[in-house]
Structure formats: structure tokens, C-alpha cells
Backbone bond lengths (Angstrom), bond angles and torsions (degrees), N, CA, C in turn:
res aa  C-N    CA-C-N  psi(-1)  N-CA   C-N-CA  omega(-1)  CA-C   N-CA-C  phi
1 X - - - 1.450 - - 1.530 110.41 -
2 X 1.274 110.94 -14.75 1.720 105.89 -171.16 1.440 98.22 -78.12
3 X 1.289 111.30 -51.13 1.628 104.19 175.46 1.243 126.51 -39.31
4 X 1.301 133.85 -46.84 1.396 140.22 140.44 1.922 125.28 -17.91
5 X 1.294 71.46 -60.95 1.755 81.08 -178.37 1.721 114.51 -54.73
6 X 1.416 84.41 -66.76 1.577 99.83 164.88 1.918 120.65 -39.21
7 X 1.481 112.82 -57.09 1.028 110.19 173.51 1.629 117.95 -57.40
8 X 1.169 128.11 -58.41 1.813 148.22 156.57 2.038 92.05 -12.64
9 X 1.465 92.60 -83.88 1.416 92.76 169.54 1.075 160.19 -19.11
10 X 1.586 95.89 -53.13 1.542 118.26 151.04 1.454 118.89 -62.68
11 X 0.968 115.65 -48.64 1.842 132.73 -154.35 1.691 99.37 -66.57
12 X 1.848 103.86 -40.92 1.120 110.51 -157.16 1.774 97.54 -68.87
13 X 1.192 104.90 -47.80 1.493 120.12 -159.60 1.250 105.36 -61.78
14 X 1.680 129.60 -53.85 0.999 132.64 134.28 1.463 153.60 -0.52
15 X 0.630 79.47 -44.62 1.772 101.76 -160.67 1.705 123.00 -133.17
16 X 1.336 108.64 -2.41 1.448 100.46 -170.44 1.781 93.13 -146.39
17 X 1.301 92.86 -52.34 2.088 95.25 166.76 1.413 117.52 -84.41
18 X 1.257 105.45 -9.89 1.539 88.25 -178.52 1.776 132.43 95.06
19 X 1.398 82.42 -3.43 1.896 87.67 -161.61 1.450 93.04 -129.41
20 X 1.372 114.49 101.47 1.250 116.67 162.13 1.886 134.75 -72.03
21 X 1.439 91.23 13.55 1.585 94.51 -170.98 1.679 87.51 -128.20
22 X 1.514 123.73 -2.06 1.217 106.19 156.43 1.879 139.63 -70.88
23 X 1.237 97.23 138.19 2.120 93.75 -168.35 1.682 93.68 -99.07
24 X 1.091 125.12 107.48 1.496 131.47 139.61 0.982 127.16 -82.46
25 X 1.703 115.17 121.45 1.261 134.30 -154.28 2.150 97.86 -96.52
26 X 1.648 112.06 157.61 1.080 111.98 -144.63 1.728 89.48 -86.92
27 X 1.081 109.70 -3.11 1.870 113.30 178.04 1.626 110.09 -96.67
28 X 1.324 128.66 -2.02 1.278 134.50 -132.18 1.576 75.82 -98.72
29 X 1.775 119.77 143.37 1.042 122.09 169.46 1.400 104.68 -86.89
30 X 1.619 101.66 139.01 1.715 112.03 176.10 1.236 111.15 -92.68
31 X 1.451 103.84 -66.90 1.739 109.34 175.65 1.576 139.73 -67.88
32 X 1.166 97.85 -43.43 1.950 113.98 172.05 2.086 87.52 -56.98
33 X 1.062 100.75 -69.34 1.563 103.24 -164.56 1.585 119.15 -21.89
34 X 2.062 96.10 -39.98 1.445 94.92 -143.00 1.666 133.97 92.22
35 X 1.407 85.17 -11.44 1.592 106.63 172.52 1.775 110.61 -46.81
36 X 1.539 117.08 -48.83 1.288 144.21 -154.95 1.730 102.19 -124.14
37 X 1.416 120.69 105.19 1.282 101.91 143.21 1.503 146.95 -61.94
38 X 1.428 121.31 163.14 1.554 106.21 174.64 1.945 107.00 -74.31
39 X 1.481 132.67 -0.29 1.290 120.34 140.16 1.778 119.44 -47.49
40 X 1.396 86.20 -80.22 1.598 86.47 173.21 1.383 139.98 -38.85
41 X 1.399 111.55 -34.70 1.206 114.42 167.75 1.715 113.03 -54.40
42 X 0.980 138.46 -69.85 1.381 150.15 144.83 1.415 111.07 18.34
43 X 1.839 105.89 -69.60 1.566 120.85 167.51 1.599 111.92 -53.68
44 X 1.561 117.40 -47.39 1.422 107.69 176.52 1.573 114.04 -66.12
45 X 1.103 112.29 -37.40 1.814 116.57 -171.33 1.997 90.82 -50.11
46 X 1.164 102.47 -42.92 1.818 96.02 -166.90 1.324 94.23 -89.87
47 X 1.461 147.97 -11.30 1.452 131.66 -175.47 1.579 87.31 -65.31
48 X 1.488 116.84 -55.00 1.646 135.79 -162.94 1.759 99.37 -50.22
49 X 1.439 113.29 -37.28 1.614 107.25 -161.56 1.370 102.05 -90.73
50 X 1.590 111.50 -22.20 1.881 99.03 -177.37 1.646 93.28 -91.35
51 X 1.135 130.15 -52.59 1.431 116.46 -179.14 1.388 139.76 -45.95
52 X 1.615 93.65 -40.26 1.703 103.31 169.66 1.319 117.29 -130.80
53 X 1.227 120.04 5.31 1.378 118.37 172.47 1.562 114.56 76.56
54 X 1.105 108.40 5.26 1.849 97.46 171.99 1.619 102.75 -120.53
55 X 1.465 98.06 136.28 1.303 127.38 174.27 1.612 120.61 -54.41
56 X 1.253 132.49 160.84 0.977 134.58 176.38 1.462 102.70 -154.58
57 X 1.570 117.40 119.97 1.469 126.22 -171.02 1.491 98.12 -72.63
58 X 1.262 118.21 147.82 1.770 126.28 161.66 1.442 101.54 -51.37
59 X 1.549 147.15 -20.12 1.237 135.65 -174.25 1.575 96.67 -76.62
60 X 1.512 101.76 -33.90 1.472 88.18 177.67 1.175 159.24 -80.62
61 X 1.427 102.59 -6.62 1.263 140.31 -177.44 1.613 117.79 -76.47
62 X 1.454 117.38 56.03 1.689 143.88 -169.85 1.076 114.71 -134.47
63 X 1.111 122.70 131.72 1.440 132.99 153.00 1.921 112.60 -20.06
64 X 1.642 97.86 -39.37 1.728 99.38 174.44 1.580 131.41 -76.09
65 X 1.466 108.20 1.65 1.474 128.26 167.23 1.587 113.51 -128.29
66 X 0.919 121.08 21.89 1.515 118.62 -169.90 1.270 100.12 167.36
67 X 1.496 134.50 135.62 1.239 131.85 103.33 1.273 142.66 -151.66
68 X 1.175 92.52 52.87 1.551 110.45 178.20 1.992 105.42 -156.47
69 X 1.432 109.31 126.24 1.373 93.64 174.76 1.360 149.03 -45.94
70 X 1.426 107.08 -13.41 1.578 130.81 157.42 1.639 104.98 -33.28
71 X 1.783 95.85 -68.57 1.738 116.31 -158.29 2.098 92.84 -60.73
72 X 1.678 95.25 -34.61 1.704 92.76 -163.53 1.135 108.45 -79.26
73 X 1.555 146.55 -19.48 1.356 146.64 118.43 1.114 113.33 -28.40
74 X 1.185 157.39 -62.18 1.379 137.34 -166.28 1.123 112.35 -59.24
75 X 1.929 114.95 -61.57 1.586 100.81 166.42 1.923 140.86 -34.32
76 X 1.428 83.97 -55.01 1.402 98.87 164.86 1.536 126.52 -36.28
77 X 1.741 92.39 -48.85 2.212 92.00 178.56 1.419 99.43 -80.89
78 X 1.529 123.92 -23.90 1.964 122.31 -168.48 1.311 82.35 -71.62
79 X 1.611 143.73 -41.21 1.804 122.90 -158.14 1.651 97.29 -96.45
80 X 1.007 133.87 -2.99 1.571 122.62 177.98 1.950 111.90 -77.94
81 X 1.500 87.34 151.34 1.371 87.52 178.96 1.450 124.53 -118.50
């Protein structure tokens, strides 16, 4: 699962904030924070479906199923097969 995290981490900082020299930690709130818009979220739901192949419904995409890459790794290893 750390690999995950780590990867999430990267991708996020990267790719959605903009700041590739930023470190997001795997407890770090994304959504409550404001860290993550509900745009962005969108971009992560598909980073999650081309990288690992499991889906994530738009219902899910809340602070009440996720918000911290920790929680979005766990789902991620519970939908793999």
C-alpha cells in the first residue's frame, strides 16, 4: 500500500496542484482542507482508473469516503482483484 500512497502523492502534487516539489503526507486532509477541488477530484477519480483500474463513483468522491490518500489507498487495495 505504501507504493500507492507514494504514487497518489506524487500524481497529486504533480498533476492537480501544480507543484511538483510539493510532499503530501498520507494523513494530510485533501478535501475538508480545500486542499482538492470537486474539479480535481474528477482528475484523481481517472488518475485511480488508468493506474489501477478501479472505479470510483462521483457519489464517492467526498470528504465522507475519502479524504486523505491513506483512506484512497485502502479503497483502492479493498477494489483490486
Amino acid at each position: 500500500m505504501e507504493s500507492i500512497i507514494e504514487f497518489l502523492a506524487q500524481k497529486i502534487a504533480a498533476e492537480i496542484l501544480r507543484q511538483n516539489n510539493r510532499t503530501i503526507k498520507a494523513d494530510e486532509k485533501l478535501i475538508s482542507s480545500g486542499l482538492i477541488d470537486s474539479f480535481s477530484l474528477v482528475d484523481l477519480a481517472l488518475i485511480v482508473e488508468d493506474e489501477y483500474g478501479v472505479q470510483l463513483d462521483d457519489t464517492e468522491l467526498t470528504a465522507d469516503h475519502f479524504d486523505t490518500i491513506q483512506e484512497l489507498a485502502e479503497i483502492i487495495v479493498s477494489r483490486q482483484v
